[in-house]
N, CA, C and O atoms as CSV, one atom per row, in Angstrom:
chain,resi,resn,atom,element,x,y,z
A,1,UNK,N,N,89.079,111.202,137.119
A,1,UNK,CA,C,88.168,110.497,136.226
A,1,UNK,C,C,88.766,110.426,134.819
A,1,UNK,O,O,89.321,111.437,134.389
A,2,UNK,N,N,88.695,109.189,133.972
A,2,UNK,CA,C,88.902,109.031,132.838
A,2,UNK,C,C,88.340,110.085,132.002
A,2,UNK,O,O,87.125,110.274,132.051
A,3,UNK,N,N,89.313,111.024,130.995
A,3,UNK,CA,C,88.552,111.029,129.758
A,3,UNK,C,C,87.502,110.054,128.823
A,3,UNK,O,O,87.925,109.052,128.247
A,4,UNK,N,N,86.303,110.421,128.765
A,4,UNK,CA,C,85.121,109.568,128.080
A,4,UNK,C,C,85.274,110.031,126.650
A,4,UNK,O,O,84.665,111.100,126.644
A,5,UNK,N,N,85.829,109.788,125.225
A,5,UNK,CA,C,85.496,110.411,124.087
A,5,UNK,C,C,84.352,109.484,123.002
A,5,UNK,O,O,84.754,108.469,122.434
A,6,UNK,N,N,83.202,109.890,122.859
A,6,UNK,CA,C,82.334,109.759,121.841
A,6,UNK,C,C,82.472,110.436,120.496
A,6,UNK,O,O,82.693,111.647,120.467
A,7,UNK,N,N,82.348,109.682,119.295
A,7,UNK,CA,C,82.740,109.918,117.588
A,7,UNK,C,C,80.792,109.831,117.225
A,7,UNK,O,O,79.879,109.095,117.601
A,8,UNK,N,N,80.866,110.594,116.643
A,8,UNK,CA,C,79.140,110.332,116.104
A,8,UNK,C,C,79.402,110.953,114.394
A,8,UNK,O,O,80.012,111.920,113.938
A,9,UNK,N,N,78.884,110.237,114.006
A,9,UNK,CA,C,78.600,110.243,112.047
A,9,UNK,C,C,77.129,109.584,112.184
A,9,UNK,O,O,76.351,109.240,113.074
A,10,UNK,N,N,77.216,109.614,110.684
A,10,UNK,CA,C,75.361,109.041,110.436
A,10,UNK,C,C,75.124,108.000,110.450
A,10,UNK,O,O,73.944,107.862,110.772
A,11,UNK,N,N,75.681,106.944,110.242
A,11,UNK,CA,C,74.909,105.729,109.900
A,11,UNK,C,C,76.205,104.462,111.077
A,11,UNK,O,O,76.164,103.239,110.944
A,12,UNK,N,N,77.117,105.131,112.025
A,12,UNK,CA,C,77.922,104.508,112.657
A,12,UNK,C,C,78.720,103.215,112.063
A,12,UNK,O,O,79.085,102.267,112.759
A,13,UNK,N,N,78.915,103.330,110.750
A,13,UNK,CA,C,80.003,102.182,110.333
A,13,UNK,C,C,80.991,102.790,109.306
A,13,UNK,O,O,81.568,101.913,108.664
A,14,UNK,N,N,81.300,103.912,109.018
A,14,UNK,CA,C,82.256,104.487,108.157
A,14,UNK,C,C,83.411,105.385,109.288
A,14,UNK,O,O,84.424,105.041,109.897
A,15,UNK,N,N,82.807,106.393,109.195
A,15,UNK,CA,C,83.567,107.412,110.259
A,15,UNK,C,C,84.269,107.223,111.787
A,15,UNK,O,O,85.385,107.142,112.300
A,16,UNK,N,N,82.939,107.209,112.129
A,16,UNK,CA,C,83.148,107.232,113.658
A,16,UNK,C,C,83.738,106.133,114.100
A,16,UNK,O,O,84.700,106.216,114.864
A,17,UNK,N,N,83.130,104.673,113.587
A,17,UNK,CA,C,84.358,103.417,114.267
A,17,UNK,C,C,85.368,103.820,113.435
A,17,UNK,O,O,85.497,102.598,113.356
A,18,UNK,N,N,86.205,104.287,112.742
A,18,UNK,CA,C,87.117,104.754,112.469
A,18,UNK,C,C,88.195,105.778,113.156
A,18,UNK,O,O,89.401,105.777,113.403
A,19,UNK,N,N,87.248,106.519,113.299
A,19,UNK,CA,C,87.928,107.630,114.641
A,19,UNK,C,C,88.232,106.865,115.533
A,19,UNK,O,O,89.425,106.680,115.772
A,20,UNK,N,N,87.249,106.223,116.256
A,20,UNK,CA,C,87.005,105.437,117.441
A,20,UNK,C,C,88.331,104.374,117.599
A,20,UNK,O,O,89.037,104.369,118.608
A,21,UNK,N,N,88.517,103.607,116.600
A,21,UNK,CA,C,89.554,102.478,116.716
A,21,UNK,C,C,90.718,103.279,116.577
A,21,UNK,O,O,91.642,102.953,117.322
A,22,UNK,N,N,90.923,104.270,115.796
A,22,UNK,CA,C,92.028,105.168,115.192
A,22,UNK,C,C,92.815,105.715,117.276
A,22,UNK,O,O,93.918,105.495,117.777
A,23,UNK,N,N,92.050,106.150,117.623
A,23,UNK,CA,C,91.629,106.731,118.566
A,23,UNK,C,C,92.446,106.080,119.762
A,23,UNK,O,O,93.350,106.507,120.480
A,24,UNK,N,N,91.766,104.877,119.686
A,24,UNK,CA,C,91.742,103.537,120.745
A,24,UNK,C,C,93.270,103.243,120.512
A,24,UNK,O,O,93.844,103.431,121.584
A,25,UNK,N,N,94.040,102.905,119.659
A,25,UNK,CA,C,95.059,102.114,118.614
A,25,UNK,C,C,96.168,103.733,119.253
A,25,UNK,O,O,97.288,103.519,119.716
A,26,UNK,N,N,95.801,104.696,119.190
A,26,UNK,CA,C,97.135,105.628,119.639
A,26,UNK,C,C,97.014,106.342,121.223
A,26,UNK,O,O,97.837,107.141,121.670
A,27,UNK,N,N,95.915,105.903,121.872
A,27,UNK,CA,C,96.239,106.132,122.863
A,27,UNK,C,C,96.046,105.364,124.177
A,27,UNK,O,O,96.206,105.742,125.338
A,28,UNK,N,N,95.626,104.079,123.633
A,28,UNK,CA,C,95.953,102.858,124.733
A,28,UNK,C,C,95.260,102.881,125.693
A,28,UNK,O,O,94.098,103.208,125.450
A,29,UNK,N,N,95.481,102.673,126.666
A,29,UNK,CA,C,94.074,102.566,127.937
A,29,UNK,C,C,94.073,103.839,128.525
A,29,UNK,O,O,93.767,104.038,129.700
A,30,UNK,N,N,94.458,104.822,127.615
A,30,UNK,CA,C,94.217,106.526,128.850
A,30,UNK,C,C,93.340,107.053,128.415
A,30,UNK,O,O,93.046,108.224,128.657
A,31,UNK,N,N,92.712,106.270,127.651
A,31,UNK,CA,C,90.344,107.329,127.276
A,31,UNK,C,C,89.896,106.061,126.922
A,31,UNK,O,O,90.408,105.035,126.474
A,32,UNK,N,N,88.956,106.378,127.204
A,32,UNK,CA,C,87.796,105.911,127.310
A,32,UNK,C,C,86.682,106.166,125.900
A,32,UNK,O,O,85.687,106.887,125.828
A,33,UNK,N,N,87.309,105.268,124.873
A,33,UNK,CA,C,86.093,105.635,123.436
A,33,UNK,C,C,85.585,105.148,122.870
A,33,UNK,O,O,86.028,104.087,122.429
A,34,UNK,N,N,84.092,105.699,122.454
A,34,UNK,CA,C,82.901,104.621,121.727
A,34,UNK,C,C,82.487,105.766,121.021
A,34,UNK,O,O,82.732,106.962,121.174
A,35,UNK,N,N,81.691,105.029,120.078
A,35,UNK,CA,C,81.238,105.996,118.749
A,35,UNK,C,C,79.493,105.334,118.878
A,35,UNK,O,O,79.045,104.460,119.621
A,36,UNK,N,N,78.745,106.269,117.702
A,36,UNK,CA,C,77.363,106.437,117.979
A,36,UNK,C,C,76.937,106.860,116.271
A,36,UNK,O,O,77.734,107.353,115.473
A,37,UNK,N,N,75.736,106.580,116.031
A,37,UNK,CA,C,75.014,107.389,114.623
A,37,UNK,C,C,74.141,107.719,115.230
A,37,UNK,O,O,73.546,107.153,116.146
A,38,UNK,N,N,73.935,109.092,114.552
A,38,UNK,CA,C,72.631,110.093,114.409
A,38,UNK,C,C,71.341,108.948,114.181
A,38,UNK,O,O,70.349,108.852,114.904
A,39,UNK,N,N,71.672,108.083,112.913
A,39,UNK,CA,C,70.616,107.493,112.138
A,39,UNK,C,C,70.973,106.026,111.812
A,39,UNK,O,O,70.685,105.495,110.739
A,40,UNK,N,N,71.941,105.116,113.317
A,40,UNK,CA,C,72.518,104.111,113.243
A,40,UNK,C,C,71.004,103.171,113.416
A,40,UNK,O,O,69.867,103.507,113.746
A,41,UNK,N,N,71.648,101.778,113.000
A,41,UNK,CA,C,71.132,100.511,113.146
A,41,UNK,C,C,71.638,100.001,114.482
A,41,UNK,O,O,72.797,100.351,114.701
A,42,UNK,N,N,71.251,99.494,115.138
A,42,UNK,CA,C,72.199,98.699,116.074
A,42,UNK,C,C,72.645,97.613,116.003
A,42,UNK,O,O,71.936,96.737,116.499
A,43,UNK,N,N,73.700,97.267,115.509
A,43,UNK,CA,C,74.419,95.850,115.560
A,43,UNK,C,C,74.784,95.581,114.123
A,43,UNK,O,O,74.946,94.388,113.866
A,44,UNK,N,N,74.926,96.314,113.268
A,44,UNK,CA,C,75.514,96.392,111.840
A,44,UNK,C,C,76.976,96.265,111.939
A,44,UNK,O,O,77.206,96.478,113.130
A,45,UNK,N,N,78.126,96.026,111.321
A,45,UNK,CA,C,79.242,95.805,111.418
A,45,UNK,C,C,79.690,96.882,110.609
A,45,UNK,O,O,78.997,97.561,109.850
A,46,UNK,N,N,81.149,97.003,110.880
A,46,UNK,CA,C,82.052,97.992,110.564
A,46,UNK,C,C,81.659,97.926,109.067
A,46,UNK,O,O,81.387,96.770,108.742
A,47,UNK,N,N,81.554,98.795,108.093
A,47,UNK,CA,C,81.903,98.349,106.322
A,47,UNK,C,C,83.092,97.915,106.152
A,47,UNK,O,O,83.976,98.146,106.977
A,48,UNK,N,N,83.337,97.066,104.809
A,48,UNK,CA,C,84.261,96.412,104.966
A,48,UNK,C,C,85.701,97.508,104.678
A,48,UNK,O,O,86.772,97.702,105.254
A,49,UNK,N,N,85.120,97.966,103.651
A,49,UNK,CA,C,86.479,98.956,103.431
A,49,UNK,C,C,87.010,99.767,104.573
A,49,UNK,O,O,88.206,100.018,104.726
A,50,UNK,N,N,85.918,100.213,105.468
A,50,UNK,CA,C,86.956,100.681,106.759
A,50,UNK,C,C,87.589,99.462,107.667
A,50,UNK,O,O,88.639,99.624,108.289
A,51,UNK,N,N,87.113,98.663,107.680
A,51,UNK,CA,C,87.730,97.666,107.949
A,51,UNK,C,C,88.737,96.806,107.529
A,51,UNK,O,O,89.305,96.078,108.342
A,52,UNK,N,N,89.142,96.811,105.845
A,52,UNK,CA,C,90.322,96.870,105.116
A,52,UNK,C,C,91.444,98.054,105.526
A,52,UNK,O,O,92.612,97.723,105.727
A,53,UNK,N,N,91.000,99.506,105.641
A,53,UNK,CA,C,91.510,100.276,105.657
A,53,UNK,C,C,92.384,100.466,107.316
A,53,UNK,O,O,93.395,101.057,107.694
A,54,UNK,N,N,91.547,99.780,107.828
A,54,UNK,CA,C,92.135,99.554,109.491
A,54,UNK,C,C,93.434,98.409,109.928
A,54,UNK,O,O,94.409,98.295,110.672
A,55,UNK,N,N,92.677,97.714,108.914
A,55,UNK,CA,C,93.617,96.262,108.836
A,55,UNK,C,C,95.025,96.443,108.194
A,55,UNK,O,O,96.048,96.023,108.734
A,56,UNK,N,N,95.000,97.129,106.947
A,56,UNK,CA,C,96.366,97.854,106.320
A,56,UNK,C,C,96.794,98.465,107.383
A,56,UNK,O,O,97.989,98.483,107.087
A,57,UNK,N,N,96.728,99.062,108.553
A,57,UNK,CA,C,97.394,100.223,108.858
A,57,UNK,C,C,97.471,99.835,110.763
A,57,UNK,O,O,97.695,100.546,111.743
A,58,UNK,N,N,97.134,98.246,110.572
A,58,UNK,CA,C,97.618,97.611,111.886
A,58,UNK,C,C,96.873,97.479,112.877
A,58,UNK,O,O,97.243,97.035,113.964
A,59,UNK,N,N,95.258,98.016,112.476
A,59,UNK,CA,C,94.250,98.831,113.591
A,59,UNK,C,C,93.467,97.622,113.463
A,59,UNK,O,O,93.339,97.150,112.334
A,60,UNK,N,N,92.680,96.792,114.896
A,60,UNK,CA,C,92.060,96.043,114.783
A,60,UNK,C,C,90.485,96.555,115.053
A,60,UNK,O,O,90.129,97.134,116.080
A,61,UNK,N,N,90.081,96.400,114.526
A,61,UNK,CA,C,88.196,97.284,114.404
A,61,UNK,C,C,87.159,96.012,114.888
A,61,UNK,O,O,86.915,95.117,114.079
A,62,UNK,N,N,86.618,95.993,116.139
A,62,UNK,CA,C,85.819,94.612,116.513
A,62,UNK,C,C,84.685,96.124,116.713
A,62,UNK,O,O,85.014,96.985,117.529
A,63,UNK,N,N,83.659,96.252,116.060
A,63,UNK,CA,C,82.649,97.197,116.464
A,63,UNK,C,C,81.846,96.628,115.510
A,63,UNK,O,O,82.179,96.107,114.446
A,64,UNK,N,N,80.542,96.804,116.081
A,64,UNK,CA,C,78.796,96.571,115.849
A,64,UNK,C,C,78.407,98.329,115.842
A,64,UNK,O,O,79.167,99.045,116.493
A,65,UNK,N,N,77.342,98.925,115.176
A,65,UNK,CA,C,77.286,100.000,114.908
A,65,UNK,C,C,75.747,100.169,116.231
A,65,UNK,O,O,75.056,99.374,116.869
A,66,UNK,N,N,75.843,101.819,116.067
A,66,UNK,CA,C,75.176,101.813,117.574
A,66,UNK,C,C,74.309,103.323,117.674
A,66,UNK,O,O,74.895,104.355,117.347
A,67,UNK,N,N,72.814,103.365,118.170
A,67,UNK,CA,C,72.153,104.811,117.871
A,67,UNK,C,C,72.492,105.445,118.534
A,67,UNK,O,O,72.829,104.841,119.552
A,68,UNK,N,N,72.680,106.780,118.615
A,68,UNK,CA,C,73.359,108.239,119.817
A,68,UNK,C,C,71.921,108.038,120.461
A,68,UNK,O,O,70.776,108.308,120.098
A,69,UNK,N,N,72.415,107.522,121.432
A,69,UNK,CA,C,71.190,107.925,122.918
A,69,UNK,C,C,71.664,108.778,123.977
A,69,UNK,O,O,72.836,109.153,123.957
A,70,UNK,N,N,70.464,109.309,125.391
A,70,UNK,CA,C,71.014,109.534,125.942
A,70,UNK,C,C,71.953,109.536,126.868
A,70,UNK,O,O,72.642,110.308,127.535
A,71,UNK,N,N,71.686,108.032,126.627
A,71,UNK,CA,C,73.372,107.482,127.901
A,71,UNK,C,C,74.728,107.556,127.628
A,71,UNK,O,O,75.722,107.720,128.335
A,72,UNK,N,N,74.507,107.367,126.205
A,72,UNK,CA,C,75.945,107.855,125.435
A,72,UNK,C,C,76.564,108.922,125.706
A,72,UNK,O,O,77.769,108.981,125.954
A,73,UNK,N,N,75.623,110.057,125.676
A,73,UNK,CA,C,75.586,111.612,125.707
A,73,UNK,C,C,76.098,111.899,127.029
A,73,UNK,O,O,77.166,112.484,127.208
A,74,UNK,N,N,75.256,111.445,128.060
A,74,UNK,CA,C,75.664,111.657,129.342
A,74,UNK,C,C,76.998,110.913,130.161
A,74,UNK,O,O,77.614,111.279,131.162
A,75,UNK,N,N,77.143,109.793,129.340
A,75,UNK,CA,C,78.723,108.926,129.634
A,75,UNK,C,C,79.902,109.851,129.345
A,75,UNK,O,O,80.861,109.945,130.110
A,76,UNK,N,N,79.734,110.791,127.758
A,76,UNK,CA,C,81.063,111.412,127.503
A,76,UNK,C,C,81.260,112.448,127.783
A,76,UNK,O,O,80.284,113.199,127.813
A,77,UNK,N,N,82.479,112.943,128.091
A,77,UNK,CA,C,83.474,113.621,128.591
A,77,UNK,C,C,83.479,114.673,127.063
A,77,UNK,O,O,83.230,115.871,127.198
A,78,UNK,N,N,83.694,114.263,126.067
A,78,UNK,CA,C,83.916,114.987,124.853
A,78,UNK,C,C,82.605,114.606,124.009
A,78,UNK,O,O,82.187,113.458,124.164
A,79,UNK,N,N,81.925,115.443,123.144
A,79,UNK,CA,C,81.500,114.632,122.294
A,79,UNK,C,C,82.009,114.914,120.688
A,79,UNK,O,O,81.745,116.062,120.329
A,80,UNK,N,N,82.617,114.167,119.769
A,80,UNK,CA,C,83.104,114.985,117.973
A,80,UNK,C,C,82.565,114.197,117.302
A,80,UNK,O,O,82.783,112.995,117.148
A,81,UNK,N,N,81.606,115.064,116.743
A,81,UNK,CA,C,80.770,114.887,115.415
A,81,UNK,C,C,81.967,114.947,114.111
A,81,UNK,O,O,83.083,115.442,114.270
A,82,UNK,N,N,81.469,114.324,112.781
A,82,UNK,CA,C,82.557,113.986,111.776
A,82,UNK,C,C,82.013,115.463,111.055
A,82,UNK,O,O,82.957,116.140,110.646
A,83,UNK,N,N,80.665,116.067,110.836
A,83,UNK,CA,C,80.531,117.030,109.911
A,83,UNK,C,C,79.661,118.056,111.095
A,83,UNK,O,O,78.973,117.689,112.048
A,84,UNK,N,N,80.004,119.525,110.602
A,84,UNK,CA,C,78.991,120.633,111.185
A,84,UNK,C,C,77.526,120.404,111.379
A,84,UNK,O,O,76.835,120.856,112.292
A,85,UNK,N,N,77.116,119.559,110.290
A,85,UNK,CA,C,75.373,118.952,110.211
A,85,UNK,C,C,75.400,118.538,111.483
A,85,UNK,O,O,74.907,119.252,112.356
A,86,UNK,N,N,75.998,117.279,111.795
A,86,UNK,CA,C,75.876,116.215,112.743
A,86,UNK,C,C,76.247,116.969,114.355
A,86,UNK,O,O,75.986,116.444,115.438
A,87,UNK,N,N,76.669,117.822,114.226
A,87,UNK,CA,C,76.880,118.457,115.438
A,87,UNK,C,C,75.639,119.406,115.943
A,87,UNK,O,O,75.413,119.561,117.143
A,88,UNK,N,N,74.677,120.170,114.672
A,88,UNK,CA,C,73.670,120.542,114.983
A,88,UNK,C,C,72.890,119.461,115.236
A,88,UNK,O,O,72.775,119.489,116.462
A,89,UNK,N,N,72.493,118.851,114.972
A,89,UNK,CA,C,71.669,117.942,114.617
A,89,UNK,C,C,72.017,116.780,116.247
A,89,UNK,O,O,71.172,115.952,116.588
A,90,UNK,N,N,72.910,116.903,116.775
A,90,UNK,CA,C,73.476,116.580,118.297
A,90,UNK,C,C,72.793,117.805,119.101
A,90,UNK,O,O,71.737,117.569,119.687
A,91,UNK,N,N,73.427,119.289,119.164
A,91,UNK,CA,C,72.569,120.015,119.575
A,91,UNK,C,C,71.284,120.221,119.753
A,91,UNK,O,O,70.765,120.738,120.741
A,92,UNK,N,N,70.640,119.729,118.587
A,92,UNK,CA,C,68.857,120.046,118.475
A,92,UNK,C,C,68.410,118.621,119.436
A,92,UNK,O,O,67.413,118.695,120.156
A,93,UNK,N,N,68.984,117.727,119.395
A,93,UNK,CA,C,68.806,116.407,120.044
A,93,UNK,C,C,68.607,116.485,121.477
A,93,UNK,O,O,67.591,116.329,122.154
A,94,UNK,N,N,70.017,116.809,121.844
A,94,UNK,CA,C,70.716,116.884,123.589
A,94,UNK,C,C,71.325,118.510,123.355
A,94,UNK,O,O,72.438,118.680,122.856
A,95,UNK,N,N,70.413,119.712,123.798
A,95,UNK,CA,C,70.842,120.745,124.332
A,95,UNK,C,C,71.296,120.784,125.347
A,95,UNK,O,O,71.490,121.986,125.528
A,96,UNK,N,N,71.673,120.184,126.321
A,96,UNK,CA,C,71.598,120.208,127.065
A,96,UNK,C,C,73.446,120.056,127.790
A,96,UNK,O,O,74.049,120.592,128.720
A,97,UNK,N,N,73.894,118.682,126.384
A,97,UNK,CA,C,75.191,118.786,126.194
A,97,UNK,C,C,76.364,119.885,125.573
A,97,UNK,O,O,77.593,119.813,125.574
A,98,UNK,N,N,75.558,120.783,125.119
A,98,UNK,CA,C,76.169,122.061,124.710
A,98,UNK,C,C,77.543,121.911,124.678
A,98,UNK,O,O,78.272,121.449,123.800
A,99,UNK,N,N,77.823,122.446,125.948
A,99,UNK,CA,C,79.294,122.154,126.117
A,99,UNK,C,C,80.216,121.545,125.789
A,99,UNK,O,O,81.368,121.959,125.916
A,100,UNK,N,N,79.960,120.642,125.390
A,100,UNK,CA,C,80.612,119.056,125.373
A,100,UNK,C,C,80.913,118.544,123.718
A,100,UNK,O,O,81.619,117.633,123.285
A,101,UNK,N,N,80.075,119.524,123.047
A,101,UNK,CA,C,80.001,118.994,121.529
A,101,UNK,C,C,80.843,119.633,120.738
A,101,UNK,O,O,81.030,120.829,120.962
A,102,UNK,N,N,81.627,118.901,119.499
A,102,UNK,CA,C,82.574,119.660,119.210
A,102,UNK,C,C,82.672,119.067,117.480
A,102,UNK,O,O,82.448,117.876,117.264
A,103,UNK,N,N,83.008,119.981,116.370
A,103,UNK,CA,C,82.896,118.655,115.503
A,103,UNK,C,C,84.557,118.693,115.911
A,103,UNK,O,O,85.185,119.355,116.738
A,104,UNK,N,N,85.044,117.407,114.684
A,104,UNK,CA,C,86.158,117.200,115.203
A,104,UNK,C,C,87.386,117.984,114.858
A,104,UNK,O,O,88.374,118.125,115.580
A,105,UNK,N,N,87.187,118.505,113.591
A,105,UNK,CA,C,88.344,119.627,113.147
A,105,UNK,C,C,88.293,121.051,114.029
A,105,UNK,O,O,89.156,121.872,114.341
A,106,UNK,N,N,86.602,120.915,114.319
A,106,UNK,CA,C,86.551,122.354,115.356
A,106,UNK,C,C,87.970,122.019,116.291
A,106,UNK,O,O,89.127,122.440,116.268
A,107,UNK,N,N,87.428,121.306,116.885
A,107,UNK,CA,C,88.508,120.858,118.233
A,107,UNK,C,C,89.716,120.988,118.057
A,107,UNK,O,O,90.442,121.360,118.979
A,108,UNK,N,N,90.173,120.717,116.868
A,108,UNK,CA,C,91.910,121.120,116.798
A,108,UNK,C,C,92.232,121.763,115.841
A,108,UNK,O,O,93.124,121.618,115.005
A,109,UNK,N,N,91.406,122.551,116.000
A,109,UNK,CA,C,91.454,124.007,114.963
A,109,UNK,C,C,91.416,124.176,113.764
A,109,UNK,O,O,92.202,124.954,113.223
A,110,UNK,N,N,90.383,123.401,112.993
A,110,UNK,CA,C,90.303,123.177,111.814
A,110,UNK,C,C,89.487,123.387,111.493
A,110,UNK,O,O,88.551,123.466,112.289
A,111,UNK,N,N,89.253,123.655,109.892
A,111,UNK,CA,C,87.926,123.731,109.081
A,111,UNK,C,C,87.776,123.073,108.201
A,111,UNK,O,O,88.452,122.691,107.246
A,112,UNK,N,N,85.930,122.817,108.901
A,112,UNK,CA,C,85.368,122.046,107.386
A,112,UNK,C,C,85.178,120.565,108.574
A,112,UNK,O,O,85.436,120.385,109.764
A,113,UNK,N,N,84.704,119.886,107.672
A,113,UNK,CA,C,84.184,117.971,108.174
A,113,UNK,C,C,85.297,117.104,107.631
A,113,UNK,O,O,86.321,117.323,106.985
A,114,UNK,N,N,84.779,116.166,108.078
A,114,UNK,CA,C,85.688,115.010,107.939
A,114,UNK,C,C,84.946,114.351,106.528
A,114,UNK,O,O,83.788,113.934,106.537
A,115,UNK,N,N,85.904,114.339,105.229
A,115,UNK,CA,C,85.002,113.369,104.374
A,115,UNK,C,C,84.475,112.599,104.542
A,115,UNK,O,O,84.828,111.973,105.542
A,116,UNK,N,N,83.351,112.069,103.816
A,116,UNK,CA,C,81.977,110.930,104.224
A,116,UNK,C,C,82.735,109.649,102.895
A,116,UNK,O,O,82.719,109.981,101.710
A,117,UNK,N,N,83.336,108.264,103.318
A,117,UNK,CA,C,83.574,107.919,102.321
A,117,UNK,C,C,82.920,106.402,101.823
A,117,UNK,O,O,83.385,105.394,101.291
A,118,UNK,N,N,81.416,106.890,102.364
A,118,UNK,CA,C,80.270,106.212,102.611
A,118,UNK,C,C,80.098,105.542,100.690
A,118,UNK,O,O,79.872,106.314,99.758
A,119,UNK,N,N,80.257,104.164,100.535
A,119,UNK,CA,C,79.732,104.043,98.877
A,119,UNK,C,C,80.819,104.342,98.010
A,119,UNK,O,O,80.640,104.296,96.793
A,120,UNK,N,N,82.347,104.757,98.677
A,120,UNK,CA,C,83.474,104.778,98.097
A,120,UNK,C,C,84.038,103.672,97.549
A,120,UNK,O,O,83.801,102.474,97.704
A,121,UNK,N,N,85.252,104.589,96.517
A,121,UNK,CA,C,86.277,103.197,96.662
A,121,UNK,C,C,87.237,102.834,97.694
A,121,UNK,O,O,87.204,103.778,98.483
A,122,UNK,N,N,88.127,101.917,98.138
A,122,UNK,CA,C,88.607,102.030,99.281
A,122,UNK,C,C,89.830,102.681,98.808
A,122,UNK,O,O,90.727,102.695,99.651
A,123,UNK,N,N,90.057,103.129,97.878
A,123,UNK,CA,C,91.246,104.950,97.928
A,123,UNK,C,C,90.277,105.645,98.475
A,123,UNK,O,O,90.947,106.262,99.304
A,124,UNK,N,N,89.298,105.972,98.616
A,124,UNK,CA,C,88.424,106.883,99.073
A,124,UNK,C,C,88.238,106.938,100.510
A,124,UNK,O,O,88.223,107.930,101.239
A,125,UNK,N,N,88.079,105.528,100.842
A,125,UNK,CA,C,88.236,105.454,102.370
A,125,UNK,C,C,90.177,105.182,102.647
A,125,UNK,O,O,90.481,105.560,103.779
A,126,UNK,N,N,90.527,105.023,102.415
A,126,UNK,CA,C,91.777,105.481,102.671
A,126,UNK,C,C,92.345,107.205,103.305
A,126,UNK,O,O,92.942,107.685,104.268
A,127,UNK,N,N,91.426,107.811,101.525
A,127,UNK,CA,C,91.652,109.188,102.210
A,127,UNK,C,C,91.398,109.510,103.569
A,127,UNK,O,O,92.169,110.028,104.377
A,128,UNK,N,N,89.879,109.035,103.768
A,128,UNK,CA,C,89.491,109.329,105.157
A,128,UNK,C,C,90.426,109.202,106.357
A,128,UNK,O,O,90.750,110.072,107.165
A,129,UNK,N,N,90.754,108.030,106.293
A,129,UNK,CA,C,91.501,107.803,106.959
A,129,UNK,C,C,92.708,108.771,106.929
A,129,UNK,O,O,92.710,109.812,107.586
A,130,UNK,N,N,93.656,108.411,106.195
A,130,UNK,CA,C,94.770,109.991,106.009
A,130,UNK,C,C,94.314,111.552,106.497
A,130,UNK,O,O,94.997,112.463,106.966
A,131,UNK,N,N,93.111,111.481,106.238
A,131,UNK,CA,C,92.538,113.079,106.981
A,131,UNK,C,C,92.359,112.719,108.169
A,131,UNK,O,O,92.438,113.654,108.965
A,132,UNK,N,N,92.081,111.405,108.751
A,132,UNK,CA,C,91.927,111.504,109.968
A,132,UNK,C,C,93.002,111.662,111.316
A,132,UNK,O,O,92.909,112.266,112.385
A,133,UNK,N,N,94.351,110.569,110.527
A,133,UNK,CA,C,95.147,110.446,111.398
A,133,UNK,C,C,95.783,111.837,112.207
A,133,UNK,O,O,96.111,111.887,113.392
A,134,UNK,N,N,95.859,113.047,111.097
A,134,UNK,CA,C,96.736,113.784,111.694
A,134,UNK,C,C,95.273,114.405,113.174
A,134,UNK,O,O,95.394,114.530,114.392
A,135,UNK,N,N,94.403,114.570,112.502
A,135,UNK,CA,C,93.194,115.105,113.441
A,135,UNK,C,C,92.804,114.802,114.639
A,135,UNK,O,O,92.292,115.499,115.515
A,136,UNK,N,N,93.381,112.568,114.574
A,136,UNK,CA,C,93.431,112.369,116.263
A,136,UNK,C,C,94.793,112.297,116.610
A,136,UNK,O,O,94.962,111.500,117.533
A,137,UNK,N,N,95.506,112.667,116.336
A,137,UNK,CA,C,96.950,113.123,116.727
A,137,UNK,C,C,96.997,114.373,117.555
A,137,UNK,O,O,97.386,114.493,118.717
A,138,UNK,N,N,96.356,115.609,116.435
A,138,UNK,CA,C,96.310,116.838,117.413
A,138,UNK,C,C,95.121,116.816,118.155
A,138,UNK,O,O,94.927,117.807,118.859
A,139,UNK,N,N,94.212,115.859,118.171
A,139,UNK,CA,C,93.152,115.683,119.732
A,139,UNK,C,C,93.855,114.895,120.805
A,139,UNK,O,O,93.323,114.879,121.915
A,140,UNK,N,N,94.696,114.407,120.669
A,140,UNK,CA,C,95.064,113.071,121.902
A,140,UNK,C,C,96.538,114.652,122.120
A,140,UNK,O,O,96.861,114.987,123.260
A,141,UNK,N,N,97.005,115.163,121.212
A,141,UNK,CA,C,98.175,116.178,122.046
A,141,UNK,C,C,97.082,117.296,122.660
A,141,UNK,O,O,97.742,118.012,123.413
A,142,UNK,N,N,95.694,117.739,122.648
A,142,UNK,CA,C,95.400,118.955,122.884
A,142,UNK,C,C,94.721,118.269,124.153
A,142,UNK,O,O,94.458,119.075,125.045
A,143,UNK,N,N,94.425,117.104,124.381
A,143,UNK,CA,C,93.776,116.360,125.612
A,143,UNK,C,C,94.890,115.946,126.954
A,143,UNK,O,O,94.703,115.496,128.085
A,144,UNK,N,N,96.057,116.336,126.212
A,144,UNK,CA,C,97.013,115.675,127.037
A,144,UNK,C,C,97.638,117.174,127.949
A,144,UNK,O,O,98.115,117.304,129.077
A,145,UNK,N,N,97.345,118.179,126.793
A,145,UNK,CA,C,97.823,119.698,127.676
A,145,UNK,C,C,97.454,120.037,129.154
A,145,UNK,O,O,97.829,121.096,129.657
């Protein structure tokens, strides 16, 4: 069975389609990944600056933003929250996924969240991005062990 990986942040148009395309863009058709908000809209578009920030760096981002339900939950294989909040706040939701939830620096041995660069400038979402790359680098090598 395919690896399933789910990205969840708050409002599903900064972070997580970020991870998500970041994600998609380095490891090609061997997972399976979609992203989710805690406190999404459904059908909102990427912001533009992550979507500038994707476009600089070769990544094509076609995503509509989307609420964490339970089908989501039960589709993935992994689930990485961008901050410790969002991972409780997954827990208090779907206990049930326990297992499965991870934020994302947890997962490859890191501390702390992923900056929020929600209302930034796009150096700001840039950073994000730069914190992110190395983070799905060592998730796509620790998935591959």
């Amino acid at each position: 069975m395919m690896t399933q990986i789910l990205f969840v942040c708050t409002g599903n148009t900064c972070r997580s389609p970020m991870a998500e395309a970041l994600l998609r863009f380095r490891a090609g058709n061997d997972l399976q990944v979609k992203s989710a908000g805690l406190f999404a809209s459904d059908g909102h578009d990427v912001s533009t600056n992550t979507r500038l920030v994707l476009e600089e760096n070769g990544i094509k981002c076609d995503h509509k933003s989307s609420f964490l339900t339970d089908d989501k939950v039960e589709w993935a294989t992994y689930i990485f929250a961008m901050t410790n909040s969002h991972k409780q706040e997954i827990l208090f939701r779907f206990p049930k996924a326990a297992s499965k939830v991870f934020t994302l620096k947890e997962f490859v041995a890191k501390n702390g969240d992923v900056s929020d660069p929600y209302g930034g400038s796009l150096d700001i979402y840039r950073d994000t991005f730069d914190e992110m790359v190395p983070l799905i680098d060592s998730l796509l090598l620790k998935l591959t062990l």
